[in-house]
VODRENTOR-727526 format. One record per residue: residue in three letters; z negated, x negated, y of N, C-alpha, C, O in turn. Coordinates in steps of 0.2 Angstrom, whole numbers, plus 5000, padded with zeros to 4 digits. Atoms other than C-alpha are relative to their C-alpha. Example, Ala and Ser with C-alpha at 12.3 -4.5 7.8 and 13.67 -1.06 7.14 Angstrom:
BEGIN
ALA500049964994496149384978500049965006499749915005
SER500150044994496449324995499750045005499650015011
END
This chain:
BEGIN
UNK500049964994500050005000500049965006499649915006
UNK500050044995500549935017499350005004498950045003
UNK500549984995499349905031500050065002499550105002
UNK499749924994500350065042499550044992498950054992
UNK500149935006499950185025499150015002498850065004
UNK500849995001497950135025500050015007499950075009
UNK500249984995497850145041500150085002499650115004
UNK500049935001498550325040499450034998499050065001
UNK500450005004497650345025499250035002498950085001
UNK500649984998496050315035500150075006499850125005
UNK500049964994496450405050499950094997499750145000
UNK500049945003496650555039499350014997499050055001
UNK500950035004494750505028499650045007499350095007
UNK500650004993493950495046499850055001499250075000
UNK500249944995494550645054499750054996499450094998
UNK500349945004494050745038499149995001498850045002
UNK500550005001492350665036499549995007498950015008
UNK500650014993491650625054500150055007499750065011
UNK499749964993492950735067499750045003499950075008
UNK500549954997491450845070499649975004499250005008
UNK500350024993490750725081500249995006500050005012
UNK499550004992492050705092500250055004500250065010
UNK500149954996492250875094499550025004499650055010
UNK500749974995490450915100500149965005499949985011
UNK499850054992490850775113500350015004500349985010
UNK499349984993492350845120499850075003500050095009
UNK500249944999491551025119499749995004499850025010
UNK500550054993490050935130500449995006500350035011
UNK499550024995491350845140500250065006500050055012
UNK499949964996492050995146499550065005499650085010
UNK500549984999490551075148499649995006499350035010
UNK500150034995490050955160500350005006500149985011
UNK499349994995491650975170499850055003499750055009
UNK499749934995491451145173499150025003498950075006
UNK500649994996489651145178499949965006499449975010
UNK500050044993489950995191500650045003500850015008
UNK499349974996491751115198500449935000500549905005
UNK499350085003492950945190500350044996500250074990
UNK499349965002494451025188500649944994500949894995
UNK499850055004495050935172500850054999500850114997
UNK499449965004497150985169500449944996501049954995
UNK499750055003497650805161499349954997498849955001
UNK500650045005496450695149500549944997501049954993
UNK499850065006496850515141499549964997499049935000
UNK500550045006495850445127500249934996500549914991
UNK500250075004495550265125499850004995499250014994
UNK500450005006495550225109500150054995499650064993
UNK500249925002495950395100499950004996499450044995
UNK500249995006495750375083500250054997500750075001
UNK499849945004496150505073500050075006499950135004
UNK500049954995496250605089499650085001499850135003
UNK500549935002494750735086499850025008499850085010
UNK500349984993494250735103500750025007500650055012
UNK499449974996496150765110500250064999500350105004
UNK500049935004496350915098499750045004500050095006
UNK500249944996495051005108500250015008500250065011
UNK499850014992495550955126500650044997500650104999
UNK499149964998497351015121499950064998500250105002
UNK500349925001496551185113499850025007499850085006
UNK500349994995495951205131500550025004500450065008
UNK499649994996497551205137500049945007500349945012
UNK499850064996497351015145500649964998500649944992
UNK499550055001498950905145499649934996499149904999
UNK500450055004498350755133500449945000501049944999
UNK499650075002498750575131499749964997499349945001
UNK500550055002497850435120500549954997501149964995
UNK499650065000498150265117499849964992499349994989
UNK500350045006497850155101500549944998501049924999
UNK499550115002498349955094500250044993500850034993
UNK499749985006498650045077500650034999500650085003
UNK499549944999500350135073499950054994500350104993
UNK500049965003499550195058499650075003499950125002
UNK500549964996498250295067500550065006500350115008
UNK499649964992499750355082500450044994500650104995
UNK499249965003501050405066499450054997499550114998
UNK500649945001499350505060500050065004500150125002
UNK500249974994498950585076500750055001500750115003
UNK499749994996500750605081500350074995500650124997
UNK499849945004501050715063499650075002499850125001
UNK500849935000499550835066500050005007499650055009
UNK500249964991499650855087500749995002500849955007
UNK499150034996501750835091499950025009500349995013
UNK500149984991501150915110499749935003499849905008
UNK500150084996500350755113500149955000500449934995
UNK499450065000500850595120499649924998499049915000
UNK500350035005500350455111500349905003500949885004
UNK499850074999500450265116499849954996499249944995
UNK500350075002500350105107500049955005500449935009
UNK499950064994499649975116499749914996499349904991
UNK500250075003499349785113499549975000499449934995
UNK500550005001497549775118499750075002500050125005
UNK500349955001496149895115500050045006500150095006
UNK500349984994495649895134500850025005500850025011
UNK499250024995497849915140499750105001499550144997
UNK500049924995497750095152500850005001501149965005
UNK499150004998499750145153499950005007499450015010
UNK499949984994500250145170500150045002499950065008
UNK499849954997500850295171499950064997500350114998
UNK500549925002499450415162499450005006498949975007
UNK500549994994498750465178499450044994499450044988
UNK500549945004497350585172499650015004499549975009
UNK500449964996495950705180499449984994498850004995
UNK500450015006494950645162500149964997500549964993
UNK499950065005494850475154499649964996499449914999
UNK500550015006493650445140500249954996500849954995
UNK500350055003493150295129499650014998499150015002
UNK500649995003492050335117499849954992500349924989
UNK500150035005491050245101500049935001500249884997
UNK500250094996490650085110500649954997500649914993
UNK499350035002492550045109499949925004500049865002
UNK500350064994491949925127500049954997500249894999
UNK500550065002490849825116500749964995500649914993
UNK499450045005492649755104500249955007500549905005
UNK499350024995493449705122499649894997499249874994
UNK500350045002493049515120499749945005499449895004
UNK500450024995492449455136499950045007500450085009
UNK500249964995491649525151500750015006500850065010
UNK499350004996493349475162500550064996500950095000
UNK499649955002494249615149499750065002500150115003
UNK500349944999492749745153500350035006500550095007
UNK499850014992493149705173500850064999500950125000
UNK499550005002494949715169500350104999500550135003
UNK500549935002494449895159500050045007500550065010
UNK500349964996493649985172500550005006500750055009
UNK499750004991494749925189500850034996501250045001
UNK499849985001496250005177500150064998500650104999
UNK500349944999495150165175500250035003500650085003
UNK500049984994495150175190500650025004500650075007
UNK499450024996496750135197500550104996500950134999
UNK499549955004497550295183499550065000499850114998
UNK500249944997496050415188500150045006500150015011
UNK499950004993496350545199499350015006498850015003
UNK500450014995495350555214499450054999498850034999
UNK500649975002494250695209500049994991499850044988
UNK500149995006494250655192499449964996499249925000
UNK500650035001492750585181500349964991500749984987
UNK499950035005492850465167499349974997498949944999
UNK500650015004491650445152500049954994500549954990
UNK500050035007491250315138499549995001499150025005
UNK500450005002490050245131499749924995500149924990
UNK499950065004489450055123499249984998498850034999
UNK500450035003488149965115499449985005499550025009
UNK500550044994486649875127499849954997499749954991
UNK500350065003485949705125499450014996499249974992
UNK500849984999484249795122500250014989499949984985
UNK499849995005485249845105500349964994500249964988
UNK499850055004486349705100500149954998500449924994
UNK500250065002485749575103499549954992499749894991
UNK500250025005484649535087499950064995499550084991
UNK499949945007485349695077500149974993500649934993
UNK499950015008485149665057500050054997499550084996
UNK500149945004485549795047500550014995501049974996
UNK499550005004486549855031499950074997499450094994
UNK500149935000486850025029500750024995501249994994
UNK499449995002488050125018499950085000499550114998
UNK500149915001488550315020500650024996501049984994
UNK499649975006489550425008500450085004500250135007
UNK499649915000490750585010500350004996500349964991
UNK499449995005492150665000500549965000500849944995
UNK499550024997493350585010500149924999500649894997
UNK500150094998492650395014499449984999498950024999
UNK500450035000491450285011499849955003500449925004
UNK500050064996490750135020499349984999498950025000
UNK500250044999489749995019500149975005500649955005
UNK500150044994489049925037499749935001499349955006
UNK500450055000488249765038500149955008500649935011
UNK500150014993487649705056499649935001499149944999
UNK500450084997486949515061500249985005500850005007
UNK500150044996486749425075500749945000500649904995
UNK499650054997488249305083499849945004499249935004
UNK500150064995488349165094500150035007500650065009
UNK499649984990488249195114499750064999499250094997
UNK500049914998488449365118500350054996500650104998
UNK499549955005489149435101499750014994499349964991
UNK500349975004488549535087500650034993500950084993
UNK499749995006489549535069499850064996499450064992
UNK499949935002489949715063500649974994501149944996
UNK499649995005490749705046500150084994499650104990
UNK500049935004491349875038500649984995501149964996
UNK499749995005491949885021500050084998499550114997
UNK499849925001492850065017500450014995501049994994
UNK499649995007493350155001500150055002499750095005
UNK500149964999494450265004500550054995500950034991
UNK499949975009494950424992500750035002500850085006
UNK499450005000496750424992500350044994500850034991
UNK499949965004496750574979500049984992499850034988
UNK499950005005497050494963499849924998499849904992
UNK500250075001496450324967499649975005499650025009
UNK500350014996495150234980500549945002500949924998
UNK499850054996495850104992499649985007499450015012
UNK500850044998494549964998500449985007501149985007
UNK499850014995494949905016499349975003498850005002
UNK500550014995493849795028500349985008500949975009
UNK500050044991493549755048499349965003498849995003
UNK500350034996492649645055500049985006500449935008
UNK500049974996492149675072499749925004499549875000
UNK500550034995491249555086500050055005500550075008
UNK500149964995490449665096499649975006499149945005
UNK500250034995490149605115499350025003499250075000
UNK500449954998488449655124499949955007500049895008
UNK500050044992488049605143499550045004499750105003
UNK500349974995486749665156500250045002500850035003
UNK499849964997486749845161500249995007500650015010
UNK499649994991486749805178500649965003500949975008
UNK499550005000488049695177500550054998501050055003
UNK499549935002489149845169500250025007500750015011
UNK500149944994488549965183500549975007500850005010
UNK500050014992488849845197500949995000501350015005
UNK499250015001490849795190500350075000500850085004
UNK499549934997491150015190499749995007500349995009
UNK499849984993490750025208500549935004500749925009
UNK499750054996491549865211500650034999501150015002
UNK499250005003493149945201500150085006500650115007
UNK499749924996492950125215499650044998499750105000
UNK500249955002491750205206499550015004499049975004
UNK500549994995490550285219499350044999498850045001
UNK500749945005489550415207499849974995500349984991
UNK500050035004488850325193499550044995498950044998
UNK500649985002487750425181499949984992500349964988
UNK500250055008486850365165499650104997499350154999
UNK499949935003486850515153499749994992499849934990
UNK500050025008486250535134500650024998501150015001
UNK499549985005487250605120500450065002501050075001
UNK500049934997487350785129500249995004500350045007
UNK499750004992487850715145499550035005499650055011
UNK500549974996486250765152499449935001499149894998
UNK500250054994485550655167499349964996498950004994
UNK500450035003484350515160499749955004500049955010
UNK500150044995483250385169500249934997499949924992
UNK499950055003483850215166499349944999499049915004
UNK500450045000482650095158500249944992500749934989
UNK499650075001482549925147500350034992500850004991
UNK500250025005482449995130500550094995500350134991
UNK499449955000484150125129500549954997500949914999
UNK499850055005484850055113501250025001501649985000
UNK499549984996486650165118500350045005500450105004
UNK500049974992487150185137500750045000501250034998
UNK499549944998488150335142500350015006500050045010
UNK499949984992489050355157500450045004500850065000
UNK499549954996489950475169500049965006499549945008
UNK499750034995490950385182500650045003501150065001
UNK499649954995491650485197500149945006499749905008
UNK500050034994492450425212500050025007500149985012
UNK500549974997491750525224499750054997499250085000
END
């Protein structure tokens, strides 16, 4: 089986066994929109993944766009959603030029893969530049407070997929995430790994790079998008980013 297949393969796995998270996120998402009067009618999903969280925007009747480095995951996406529009891009953190948007989410501490904090910069002043003016952008990453001396080795089970996690400590400012996944290809399992460095850096350096990128409202939110106070020991930060 090619890489393009497994990559499908999973993308299909995922959405069946996890796509219920990303929904309650986008459902939230919206939710938040319409109680701050953020008129959302265009949305792009850095990152999409099996595209769980575009599915409900375009249910809403939002024009949709996400972006992904895999072209297994886009030929997934693009068989199951044909209304949306779909980019391959060469790195994680690449924003098209010309997916303006009222809505642009990053979600799953995709941030923490970028591999240096000039990529995060980079990121956000990109955000920025293809959000529109009343529009709010949301993700969400990892914190020092969390990944700095994360050890852990965990394994979860579905019908779908399974996954072994294994987490240790790197060098610097990088924390080694290794996922090994079996995944059930109907009549056979097919084993696949990634191996991650994930980035971590002072929140208030983060904070200080979105207003340095235009971001004028900056709010720190939990899982529900409901207003949090920040302090040291907030293992993953939330954000809502508006420009006025």
């Amino acid at each position: 089986m090619s890489s393009n297949q497994i990559d499908v393969e999973f993308a299909k796995s995922w959405d069946l066994s996890h796509g219920h998270f990303s929904k309650g996120i986008a459902e939230r998402i919206l939710e938040f929109a319409n109680e701050n009067k953020i008129k959302i009618k265009t949305a792009l999903d850095i990152c999409c993944g099996a595209s769980n969280l575009l599915d409900v925007f375009n249910n809403h009747g939002i024009k949709c766009a996400g972006t992904e480095t895999r072209q297994g995951m886009i030929d997934y996406s693009k068989e199951k959603y044909p209304d949306i529009n779909f980019y391959l891009t060469k790195n994680m953190y690449d924003v098209p030029p010309k997916a303006k948007a009222d809505l642009i989410t990053c979600n799953h501490d995709i941030v923490n893969y970028f591999e240096n904090f000039d990529e995060w910069k980079l990121f956000f002043k990109s955000v920025s530049k293809n959000l529109s003016g009343h529009g709010m952008f949301v993700f969400d990453f990892y914190t020092k407070y969390k990944l700095k001396d994360w050890k852990e080795t965990t394994f979860s089970t579905s019908e779908w997929l399974d996954c072994l996690t294994q987490v240790k400590p790197g060098v610097y400012d990088k924390t080694i995430i290794t996922y090994t996944y079996f995944i059930n290809c109907g009549d056979h399992l097919v084993k696949t790994k990634d191996i991650v460095a994930e980035s971590y850096y002072e929140t208030n350096l983060v904070l200080d790079e979105l207003k340095k990128a235009g971001f004028k409202k900056i709010m720190i939110v939990d899982e529900r998008l409901n207003p949090i106070e920040q302090n040291d020991y907030i293992e993953r930060m939330h954000i809502v980013a508006l420009k006025k």
